[in-house]
NUKE-693374 format. One line per field, with one value per residue: x, z, y of N, C-alpha, C, O in turn; residue in one letter; residue number from 1. Coordinates in nm, 2 decimals, padded with zeros to 4 digits. Layout:
# residues N
neast <- X|... $
nup <- Z|... $
nnorth <- Y|... $
caeast <- X|... $
caup <- Z|... $
canorth <- Y|... $
ceast <- X|... $
cup <- Z|... $
cnorth <- Y|... $
oeast <- X|... $
oup <- Z|... $
onorth <- Y|... $
code <- a|... $
pos <- NUM|... $
# end
This chain:
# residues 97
neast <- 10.80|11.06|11.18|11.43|11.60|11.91|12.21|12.47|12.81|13.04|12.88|12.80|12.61|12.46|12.22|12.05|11.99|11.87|11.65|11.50|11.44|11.28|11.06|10.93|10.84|10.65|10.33|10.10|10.27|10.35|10.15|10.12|10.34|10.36|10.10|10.19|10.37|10.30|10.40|10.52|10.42|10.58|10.49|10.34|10.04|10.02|09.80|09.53|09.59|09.58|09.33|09.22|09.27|09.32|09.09|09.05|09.35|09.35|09.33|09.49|09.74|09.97|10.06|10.00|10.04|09.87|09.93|09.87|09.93|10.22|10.35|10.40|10.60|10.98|11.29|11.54|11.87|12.15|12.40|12.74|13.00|13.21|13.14|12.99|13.22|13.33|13.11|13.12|13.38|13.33|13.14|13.27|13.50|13.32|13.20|13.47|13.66 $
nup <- 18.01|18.06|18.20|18.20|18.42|18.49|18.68|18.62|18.71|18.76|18.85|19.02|19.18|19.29|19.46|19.35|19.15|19.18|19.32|19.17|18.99|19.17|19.16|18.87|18.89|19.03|19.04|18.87|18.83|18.62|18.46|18.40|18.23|18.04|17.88|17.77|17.58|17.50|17.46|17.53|17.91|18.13|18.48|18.72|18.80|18.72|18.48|18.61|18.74|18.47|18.43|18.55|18.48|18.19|17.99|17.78|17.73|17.80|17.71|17.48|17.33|17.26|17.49|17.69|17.62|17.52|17.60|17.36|17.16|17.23|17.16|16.88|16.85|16.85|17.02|17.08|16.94|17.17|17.30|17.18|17.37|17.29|17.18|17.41|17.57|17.42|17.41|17.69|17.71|17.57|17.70|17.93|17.87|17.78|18.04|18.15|18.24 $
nnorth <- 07.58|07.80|08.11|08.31|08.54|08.69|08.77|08.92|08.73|08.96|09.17|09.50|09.60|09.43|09.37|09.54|09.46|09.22|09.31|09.45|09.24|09.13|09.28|09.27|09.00|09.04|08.92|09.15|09.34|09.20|09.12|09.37|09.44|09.23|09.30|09.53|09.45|09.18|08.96|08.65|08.56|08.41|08.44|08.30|08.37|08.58|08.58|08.54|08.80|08.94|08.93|09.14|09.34|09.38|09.20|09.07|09.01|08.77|08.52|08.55|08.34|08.41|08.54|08.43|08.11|07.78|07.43|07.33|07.51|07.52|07.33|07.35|07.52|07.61|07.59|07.72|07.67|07.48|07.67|07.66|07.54|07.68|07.86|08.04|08.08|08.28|08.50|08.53|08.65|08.85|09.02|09.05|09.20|09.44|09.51|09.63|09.43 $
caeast <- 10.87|11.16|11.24|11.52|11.65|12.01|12.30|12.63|12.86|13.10|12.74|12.82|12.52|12.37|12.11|11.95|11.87|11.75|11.57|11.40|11.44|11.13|10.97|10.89|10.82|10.53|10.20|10.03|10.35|10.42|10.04|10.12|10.49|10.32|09.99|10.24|10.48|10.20|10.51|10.52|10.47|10.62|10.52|10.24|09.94|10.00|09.70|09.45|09.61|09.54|09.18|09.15|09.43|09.31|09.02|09.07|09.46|09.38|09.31|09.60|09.84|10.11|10.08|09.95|10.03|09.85|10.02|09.83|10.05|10.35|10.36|10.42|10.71|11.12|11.36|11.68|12.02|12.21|12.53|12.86|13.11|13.36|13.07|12.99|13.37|13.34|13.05|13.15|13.51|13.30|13.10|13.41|13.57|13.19|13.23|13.60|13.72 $
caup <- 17.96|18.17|18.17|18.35|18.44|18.55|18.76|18.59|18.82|18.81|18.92|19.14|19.23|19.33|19.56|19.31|19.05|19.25|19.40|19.03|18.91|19.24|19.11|18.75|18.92|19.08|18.92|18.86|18.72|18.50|18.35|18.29|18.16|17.95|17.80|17.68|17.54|17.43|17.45|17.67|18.05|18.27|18.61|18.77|18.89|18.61|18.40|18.68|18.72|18.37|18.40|18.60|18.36|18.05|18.02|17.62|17.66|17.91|17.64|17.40|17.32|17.28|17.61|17.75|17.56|17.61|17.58|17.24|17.13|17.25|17.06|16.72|16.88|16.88|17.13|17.02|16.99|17.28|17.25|17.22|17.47|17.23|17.17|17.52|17.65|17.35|17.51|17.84|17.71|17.48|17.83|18.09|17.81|17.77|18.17|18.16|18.28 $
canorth <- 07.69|07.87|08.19|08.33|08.67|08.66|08.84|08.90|08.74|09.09|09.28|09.58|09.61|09.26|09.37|09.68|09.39|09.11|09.40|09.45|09.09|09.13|09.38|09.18|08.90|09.03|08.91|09.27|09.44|09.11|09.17|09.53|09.45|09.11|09.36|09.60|09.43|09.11|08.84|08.54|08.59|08.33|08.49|08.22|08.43|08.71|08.58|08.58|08.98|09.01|08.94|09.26|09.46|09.36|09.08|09.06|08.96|08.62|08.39|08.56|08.27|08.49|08.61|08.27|07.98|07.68|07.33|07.26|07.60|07.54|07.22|07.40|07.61|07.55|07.61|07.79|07.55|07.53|07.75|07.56|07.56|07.77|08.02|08.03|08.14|08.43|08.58|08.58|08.74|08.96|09.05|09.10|09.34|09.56|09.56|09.63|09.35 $
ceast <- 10.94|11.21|11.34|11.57|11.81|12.09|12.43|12.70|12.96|13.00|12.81|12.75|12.41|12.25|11.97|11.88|11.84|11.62|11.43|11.37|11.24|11.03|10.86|10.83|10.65|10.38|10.15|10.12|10.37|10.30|10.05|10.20|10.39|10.18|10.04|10.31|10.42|10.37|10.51|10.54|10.48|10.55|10.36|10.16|09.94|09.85|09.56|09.47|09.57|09.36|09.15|09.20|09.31|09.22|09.01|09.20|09.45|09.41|09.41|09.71|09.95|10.18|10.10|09.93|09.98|09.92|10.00|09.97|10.17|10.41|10.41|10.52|10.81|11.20|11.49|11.75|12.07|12.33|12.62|12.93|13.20|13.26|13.01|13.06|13.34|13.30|13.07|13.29|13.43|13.21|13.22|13.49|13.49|13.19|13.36|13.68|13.87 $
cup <- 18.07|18.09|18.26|18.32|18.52|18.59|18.72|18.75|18.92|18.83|19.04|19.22|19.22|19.36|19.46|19.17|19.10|19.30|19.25|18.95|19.02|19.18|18.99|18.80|18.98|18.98|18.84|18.77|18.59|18.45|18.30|18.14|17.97|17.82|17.75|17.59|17.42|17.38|17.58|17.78|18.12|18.43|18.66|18.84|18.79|18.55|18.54|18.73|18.61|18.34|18.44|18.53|18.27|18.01|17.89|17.62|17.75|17.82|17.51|17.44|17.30|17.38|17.74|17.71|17.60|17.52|17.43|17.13|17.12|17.18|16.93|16.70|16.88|16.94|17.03|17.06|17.11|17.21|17.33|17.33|17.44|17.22|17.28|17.57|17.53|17.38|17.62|17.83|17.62|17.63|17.94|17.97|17.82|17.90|18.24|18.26|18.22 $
cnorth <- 07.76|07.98|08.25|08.48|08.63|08.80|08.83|08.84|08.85|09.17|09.37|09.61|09.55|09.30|09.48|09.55|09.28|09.19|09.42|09.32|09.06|09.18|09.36|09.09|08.93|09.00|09.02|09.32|09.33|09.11|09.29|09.51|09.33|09.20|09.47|09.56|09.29|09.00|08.72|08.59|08.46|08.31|08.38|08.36|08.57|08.69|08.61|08.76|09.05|09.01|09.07|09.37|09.47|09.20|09.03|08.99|08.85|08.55|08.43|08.46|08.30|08.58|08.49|08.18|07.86|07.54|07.29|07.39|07.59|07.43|07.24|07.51|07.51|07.59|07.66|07.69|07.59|07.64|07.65|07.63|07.72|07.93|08.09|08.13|08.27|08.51|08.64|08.72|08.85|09.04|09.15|09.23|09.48|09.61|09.63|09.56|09.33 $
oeast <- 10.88|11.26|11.33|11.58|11.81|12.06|12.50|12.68|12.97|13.05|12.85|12.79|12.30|12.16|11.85|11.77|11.74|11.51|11.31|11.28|11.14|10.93|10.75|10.72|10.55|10.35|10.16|10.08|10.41|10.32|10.01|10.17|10.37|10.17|09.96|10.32|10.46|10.42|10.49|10.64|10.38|10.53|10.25|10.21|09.84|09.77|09.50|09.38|09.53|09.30|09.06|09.15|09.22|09.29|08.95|09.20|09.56|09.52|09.41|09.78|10.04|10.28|10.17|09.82|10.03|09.96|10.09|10.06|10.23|10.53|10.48|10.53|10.79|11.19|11.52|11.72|12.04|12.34|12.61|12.90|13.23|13.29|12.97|13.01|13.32|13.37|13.06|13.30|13.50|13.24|13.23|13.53|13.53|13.18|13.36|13.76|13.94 $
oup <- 18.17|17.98|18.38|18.21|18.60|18.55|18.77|18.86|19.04|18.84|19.14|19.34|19.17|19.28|19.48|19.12|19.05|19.32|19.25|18.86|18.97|19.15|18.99|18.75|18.97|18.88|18.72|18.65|18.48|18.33|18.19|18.02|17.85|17.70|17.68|17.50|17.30|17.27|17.70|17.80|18.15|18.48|18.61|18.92|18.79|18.58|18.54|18.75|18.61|18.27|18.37|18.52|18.27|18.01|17.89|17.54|17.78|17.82|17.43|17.54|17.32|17.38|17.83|17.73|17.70|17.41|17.36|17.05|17.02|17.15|16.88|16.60|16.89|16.91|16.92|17.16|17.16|17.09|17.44|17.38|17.51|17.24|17.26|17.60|17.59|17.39|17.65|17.90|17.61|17.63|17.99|18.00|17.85|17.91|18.36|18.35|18.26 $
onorth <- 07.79|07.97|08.23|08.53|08.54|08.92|08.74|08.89|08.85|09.29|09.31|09.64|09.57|09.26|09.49|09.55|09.24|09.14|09.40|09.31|09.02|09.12|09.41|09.09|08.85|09.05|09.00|09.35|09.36|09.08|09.32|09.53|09.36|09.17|09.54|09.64|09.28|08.99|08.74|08.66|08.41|08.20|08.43|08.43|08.65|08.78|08.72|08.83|09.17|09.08|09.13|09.48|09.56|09.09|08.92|08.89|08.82|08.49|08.34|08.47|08.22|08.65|08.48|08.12|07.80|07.54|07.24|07.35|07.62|07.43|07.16|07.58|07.38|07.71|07.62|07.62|07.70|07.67|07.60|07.74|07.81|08.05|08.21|08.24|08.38|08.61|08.76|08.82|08.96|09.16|09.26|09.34|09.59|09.73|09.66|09.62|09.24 $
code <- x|x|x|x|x|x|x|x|x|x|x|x|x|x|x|x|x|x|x|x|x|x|x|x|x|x|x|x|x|x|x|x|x|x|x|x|x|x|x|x|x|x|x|x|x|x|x|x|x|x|x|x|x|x|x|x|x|x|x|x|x|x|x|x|x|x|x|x|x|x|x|x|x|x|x|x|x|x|x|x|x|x|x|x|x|x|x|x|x|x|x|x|x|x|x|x|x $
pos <- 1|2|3|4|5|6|7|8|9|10|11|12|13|14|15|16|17|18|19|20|21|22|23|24|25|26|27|28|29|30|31|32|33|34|35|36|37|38|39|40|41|42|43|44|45|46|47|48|49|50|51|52|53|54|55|56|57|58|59|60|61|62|63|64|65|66|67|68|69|70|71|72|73|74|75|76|77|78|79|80|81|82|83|84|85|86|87|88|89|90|91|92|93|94|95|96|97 $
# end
C-alpha cells in the first residue's frame, strides 16, 4: 500500500512542506496523527510507536492492516488523462494561475 503526500509543482513555499511532509513522517507523530484519526498509517515504525501511544490500537486493522485485510479492499480507478488535465486546470485557476 502507497501512500503519498505531494508538492504542487507552483508551491511557493517548497521547503515549509517538505519541512511538514517530515514532520508526519516521523513514527511517534504518525501514531498520534494514525490514533486520532484511526485510518490507515503508512509510516514503517509507527506501530511499534503505537505500542507506547496506545497499546489497544496495534492490532486495529484500520490502522494496521494485515495482508489477510487488505485482500477484501479496492483501489480507486485510475483517473483518465482528460480528467487528469481538468484537475490540474481546475488547480492552477484555485492558485491563480
Amino acid at each position: 500500500m502507497v501512500r503519498q503526500l505531494l508538492v504542487p509543482l507552483a508551491a511557493t513555499h517548497k521547503a515549509n512542506a517538505e519541512a511538514l511532509m517530515n514532520y508526519y513522517y516521523d513514527p511517534a507523530v504518525a501514531a498520534e496523527v494514525a490514533a486520532y484519526v484511526n485510518y490507515i498509517c503508512p509510516v514503517q515504525g509507527a506501530r511499534e510507536a503505537m505500542e507506547k501511544l496506545d497499546p489497544s490500537l496495534v492490532d486495529n486493522p484500520l490502522i494496521f492492516p494485515t495482508d489477510e485485510f487488505l485482500e477484501n479492499v479496492s483501489a480507486m480507478r485510475p483517473v483518465e488523462r482528460e480528467e487528469e488535465q481538468k484537475y490540474i486546470d481546475m488547480f492552477q485557476r484555485a492558485i491563480g494561475k
